[in-house]
C-alpha positions in Angstrom: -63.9 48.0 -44.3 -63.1 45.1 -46.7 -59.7 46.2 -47.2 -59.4 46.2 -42.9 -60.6 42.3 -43.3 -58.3 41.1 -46.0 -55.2 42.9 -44.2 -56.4 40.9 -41.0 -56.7 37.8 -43.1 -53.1 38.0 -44.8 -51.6 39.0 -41.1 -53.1 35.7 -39.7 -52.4 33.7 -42.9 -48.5 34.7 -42.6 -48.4 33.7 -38.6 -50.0 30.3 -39.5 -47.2 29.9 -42.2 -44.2 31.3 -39.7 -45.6 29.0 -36.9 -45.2 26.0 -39.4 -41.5 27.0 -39.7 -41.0 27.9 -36.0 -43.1 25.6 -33.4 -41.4 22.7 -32.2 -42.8 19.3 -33.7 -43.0 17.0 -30.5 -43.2 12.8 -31.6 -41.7 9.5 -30.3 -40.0 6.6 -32.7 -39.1 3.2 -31.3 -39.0 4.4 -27.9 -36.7 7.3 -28.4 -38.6 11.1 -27.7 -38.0 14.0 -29.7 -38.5 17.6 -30.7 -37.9 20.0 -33.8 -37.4 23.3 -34.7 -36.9 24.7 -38.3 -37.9 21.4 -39.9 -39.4 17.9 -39.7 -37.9 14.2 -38.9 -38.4 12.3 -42.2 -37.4 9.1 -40.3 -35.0 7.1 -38.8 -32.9 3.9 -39.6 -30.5 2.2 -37.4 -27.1 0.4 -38.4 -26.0 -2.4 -36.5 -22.7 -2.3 -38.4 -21.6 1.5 -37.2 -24.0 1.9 -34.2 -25.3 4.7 -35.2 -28.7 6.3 -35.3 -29.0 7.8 -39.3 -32.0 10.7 -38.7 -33.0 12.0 -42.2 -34.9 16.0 -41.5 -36.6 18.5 -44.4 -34.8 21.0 -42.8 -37.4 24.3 -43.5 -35.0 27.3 -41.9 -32.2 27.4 -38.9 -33.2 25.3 -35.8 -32.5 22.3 -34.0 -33.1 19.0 -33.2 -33.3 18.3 -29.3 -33.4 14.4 -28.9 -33.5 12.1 -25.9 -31.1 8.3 -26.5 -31.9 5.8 -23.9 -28.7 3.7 -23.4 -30.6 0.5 -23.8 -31.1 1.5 -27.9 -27.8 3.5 -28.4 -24.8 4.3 -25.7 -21.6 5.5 -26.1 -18.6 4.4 -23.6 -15.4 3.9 -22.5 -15.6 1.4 -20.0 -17.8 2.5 -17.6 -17.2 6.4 -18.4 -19.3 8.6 -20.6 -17.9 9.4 -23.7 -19.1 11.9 -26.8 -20.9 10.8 -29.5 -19.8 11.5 -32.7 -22.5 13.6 -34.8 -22.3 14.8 -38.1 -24.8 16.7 -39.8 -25.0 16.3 -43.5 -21.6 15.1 -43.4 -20.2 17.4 -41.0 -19.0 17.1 -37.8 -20.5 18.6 -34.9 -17.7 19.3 -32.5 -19.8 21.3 -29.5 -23.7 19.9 -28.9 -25.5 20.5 -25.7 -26.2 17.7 -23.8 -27.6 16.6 -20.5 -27.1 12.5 -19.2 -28.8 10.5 -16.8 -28.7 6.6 -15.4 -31.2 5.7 -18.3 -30.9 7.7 -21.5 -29.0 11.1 -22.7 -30.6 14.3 -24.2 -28.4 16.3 -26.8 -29.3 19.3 -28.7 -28.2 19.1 -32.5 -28.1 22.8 -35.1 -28.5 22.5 -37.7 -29.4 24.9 -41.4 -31.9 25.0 -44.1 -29.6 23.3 -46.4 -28.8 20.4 -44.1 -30.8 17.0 -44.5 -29.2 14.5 -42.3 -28.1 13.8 -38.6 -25.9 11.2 -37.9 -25.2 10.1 -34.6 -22.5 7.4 -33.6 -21.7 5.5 -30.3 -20.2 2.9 -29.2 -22.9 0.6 -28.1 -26.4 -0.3 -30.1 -28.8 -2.4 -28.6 -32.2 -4.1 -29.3 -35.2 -2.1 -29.5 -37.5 -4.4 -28.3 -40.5 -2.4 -26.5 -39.1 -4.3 -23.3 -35.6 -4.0 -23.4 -34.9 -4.9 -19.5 -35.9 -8.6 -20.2 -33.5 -10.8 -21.5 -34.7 -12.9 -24.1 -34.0 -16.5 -22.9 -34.4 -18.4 -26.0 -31.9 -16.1 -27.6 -29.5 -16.4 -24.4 -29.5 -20.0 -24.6 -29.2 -20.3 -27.8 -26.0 -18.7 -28.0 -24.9 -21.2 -25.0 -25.5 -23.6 -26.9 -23.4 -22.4 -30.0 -20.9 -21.9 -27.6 -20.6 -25.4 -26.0 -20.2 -26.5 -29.6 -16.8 -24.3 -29.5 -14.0 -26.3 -28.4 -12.0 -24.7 -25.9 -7.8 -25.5 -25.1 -7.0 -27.9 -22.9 -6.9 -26.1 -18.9 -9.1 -23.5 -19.8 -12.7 -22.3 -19.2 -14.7 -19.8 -20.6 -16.9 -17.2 -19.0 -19.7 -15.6 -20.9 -21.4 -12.6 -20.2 -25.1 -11.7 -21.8 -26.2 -8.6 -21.3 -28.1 -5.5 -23.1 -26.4 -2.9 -20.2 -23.3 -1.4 -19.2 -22.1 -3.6 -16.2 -18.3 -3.8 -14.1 -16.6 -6.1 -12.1 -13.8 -8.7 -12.1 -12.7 -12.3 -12.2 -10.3 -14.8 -10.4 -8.9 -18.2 -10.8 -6.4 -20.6 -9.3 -3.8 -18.8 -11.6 -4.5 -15.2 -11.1 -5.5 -12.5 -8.7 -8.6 -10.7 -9.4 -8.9 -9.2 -12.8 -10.8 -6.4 -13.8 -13.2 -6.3 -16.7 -15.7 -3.9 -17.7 -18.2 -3.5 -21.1 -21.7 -3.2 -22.5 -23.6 -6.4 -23.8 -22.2 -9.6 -24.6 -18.6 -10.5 -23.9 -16.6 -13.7 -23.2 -12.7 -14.4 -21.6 -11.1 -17.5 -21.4 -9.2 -18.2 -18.5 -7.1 -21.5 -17.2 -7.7 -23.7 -15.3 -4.6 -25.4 -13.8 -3.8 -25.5 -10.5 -1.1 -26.1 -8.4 -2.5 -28.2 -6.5 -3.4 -30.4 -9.0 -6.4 -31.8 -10.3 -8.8 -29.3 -10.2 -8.8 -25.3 -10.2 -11.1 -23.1 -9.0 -12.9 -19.6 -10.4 -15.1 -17.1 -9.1 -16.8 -13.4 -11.2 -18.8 -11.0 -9.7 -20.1 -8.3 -11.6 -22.5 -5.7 -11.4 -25.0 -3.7 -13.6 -23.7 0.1 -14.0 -27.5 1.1 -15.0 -30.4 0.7 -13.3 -32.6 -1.2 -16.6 -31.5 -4.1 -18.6 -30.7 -7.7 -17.5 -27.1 -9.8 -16.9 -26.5 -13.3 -17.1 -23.4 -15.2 -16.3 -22.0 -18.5 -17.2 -18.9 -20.6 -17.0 -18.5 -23.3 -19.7 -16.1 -26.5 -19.9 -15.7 -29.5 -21.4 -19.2 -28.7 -23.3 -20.6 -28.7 -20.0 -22.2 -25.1 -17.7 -20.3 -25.0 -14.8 -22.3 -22.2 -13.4 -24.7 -19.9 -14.2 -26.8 -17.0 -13.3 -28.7 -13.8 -13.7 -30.2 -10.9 -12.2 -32.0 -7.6 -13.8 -33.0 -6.0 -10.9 -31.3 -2.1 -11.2 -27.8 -2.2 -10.4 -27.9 -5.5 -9.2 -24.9 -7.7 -9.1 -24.2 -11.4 -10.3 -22.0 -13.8 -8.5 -20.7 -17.1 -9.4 -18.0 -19.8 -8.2 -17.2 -23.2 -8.7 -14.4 -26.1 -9.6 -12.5 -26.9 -13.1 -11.0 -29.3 -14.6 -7.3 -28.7 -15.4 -5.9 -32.0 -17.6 -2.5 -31.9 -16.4 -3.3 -32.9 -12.7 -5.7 -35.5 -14.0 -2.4 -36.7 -17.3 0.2 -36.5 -13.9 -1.7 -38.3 -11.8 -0.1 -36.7 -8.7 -2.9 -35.5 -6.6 -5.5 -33.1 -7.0 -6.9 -30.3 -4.8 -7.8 -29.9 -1.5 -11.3 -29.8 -2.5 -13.1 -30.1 1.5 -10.4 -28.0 3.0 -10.3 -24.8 0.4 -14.1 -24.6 0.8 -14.1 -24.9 4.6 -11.5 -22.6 4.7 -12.3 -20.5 2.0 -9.3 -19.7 -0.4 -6.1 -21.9 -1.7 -4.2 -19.5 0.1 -5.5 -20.6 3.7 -2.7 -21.6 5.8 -4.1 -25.3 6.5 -4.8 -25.7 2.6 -1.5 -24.8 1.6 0.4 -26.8 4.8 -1.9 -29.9 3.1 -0.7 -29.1 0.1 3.8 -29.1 1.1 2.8 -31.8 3.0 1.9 -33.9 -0.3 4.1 -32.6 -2.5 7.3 -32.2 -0.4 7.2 -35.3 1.8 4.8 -38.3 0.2 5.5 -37.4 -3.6 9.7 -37.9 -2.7 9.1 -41.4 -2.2 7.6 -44.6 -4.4 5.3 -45.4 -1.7 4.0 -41.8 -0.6 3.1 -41.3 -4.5 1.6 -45.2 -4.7 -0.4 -44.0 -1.2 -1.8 -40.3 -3.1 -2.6 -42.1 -6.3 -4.8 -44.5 -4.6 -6.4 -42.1 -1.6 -7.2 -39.8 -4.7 -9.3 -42.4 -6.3 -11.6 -42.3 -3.4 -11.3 -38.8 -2.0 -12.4 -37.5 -5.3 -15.3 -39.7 -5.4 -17.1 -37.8 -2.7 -15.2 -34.7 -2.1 -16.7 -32.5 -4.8 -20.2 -33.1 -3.3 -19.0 -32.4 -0.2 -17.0 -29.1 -1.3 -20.1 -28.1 -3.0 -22.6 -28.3 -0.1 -20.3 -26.6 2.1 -20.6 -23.6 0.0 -24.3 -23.7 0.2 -24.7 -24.2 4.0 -22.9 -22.4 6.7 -23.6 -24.9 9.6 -23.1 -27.9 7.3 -19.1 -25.8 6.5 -18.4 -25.3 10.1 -19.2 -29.0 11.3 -17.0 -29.8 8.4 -13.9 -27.5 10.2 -14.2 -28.8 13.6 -14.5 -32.6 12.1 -11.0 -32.0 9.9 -9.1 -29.6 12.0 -7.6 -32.3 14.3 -6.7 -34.3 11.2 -5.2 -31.4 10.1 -2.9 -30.8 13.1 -2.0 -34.3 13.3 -0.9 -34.1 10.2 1.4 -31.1 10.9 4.1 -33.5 12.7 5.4 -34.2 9.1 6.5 -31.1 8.5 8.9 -31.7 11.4 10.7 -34.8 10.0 12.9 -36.0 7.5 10.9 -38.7 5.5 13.8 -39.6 3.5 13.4 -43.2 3.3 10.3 -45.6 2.4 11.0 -46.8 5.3 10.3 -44.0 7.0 7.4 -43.1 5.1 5.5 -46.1 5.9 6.7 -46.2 9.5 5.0 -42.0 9.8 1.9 -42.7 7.9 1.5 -46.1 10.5 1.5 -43.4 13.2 -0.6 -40.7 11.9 -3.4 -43.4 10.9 -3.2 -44.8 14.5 -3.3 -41.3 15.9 -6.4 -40.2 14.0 -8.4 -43.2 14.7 -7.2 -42.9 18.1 -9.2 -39.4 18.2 -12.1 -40.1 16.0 -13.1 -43.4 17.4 -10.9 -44.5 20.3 -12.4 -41.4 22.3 -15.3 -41.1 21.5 -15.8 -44.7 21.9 -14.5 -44.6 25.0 -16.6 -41.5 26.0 -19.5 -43.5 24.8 -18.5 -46.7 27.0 -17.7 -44.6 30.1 -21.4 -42.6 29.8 -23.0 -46.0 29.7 -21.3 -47.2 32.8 -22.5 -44.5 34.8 -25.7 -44.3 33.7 -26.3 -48.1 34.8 -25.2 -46.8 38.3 
């Protein structure tokens, strides 16, 4: 009978041992979930330097290491496609792992033997890991504005940042070039010109949206040590757009006219056939002549004196832009005769812009005045 006992007690004594060596170990560091077979996690240590993830294990006997990566600690891309990681255990590469990927993290299954004490995984992308990692932190976000408005920039040219713990995708334009695709993770920064044909100013516009559903992006355009636009967004997947006018020195050093700031906003790209009939206008008829270029010098000390306030409102109300189209379109047409005459002369310059003045305050006070005058008359009746 006692024999019986201790042979029970040695059979349950050597599956409490095996079960030791076999059952998973289930635990969580810094927000990244894991389990282990054949072993135990000693810990983990991150290096900014090689994103990677350095896992040290007491490996006990054959198993593996099953391990969930959300992409806000540790990613690895190329663009906005998935690519491998690169694993090595105790120095060796792993060339085939098991792995499954979702919008928020990625699960891989690592071997490894009783001899082996370390896994080594490397991406591309290694971020923060803050217990909240959607939320930007603004101090640090401005702060590095800051630092970056300290940064001179080249004559013409802007700079747009982009701060963000995410993958994100989208594109940018400017007076100078069609739209431009850019994609990455985290922070990044272009610099693009800012001259413009039309002179004085150029214009920009990015859009870009979040790839991911967590995380936070922020936007900004910088010039001149001065934000030209800004903003953010870290709702999932959503999308950041931003616009607006820069400065380009050579139309201000020429002195020959600047851009068409009311009419590209009313009608909504450089490109628009009245913006660019304004622009030959200026540039093949006044500018040939002393007194056209004496005429845009001085109308472009007052135009640009309003119109950027203007241009800017326009953008932010609808109405406010369509009132705007039916007030200038006349103008606009008017102005259209000159494209039908040879204004070879300053005689003939002067002699034009005589007309066209007379023409367009026949329409935007003669009538209506008279509309006014003629209603009062027949109300007195």
């Amino acid at each position: 009978m006692t024999l019986v006992v201790n042979n029970q007690v040695k059979i349950i004594f050597i599956f409490l041992a095996v079960g030791v060596f076999i059952s998973p170990v289930f635990a969580q560091f810094g927000g990244i979930d894991y389990d282990i077979r054949g072993g135990e996690v000693m810990g983990f240590e991150i290096d900014a330097e090689t994103t990677s993830l350095i896992i040290s294990i007491d490996a006990r006997s054959k198993g593996e290491l099953s391990i969930t990566l959300p992409r806000g600690i540790i990613d690895a891309k190329n663009g906005v496609e998935d690519e491998d990681f690169k694993i090595t255990v105790s120095g060796l590469s792993l060339n085939f792992y098991d792995q499954t990927a979702t919008e928020t993290d990625r699960t891989i299954i690592i071997p490894f033997s009783r001899s082996d004490f370390e896994v080594n995984i490397t991406g591309t992308h290694l971020y923060s890991q803050n217990a909240d990692a959607s939320k930007p932190s603004v101090q640090s976000i401005e702060d590095k504005i800051q630092d970056e408005l300290e940064i001179e920039i080249p004559g013409n040219h802007a700079k747009l940042l982009v701060y963000s713990n995410t993958q994100w995708s989208g594109a940018l334009q400017s007076s100078t070039f069609d739209f431009t695709e850019i994609d990455d993770g985290g922070d990044y920064d272009i610099i693009f010109d800012c001259a413009s044909p039309m002179g004085r100013e150029g214009v920009f516009g990015a859009k870009i949206q979040k790839t991911t559903q967590d995380g936070y992006l922020t936007l900004v355009v910088i010039q001149n040590q001065q934000i030209l636009a800004q903003n953010t967004t870290d709702e999932p997947y959503g999308d950041v757009l931003i616009n607006g006018s820069c400065v380009s020195e050579f139309g201000a050093d020429t002195g020959q006219g600047g851009g068409c700031l009311i009419a590209t906003a009313t009608f909504g790209s450089e490109m628009a056939p009245q913006v660019q009939q304004l622009r030959e206008i200026r540039d093949n008829k006044l500018l040939q002549t002393e007194s056209g270029t004496s005429f845009i010098e001085s109308f472009n000390d007052l135009y640009y004196s309003f119109s950027p306030v203007i241009a800017d409102y326009e953008r932010e109300n609808p109405v406010f832009k369509e009132m705007v189209k039916v007030a200038i379109t006349p103008m606009i047409s008017s102005l259209s005769i000159l494209n039908h005459v040879d204004m070879d002369s300053e005689a003939k310059v002067i002699g034009y812009g005589i007309s066209l003045i007379l023409i367009n305050g026949l329409m935007y006070v003669g009538i209506p005045v008279s509309g006014i005058i003629i209603a009062s008359r027949r109300a007195k009746l």
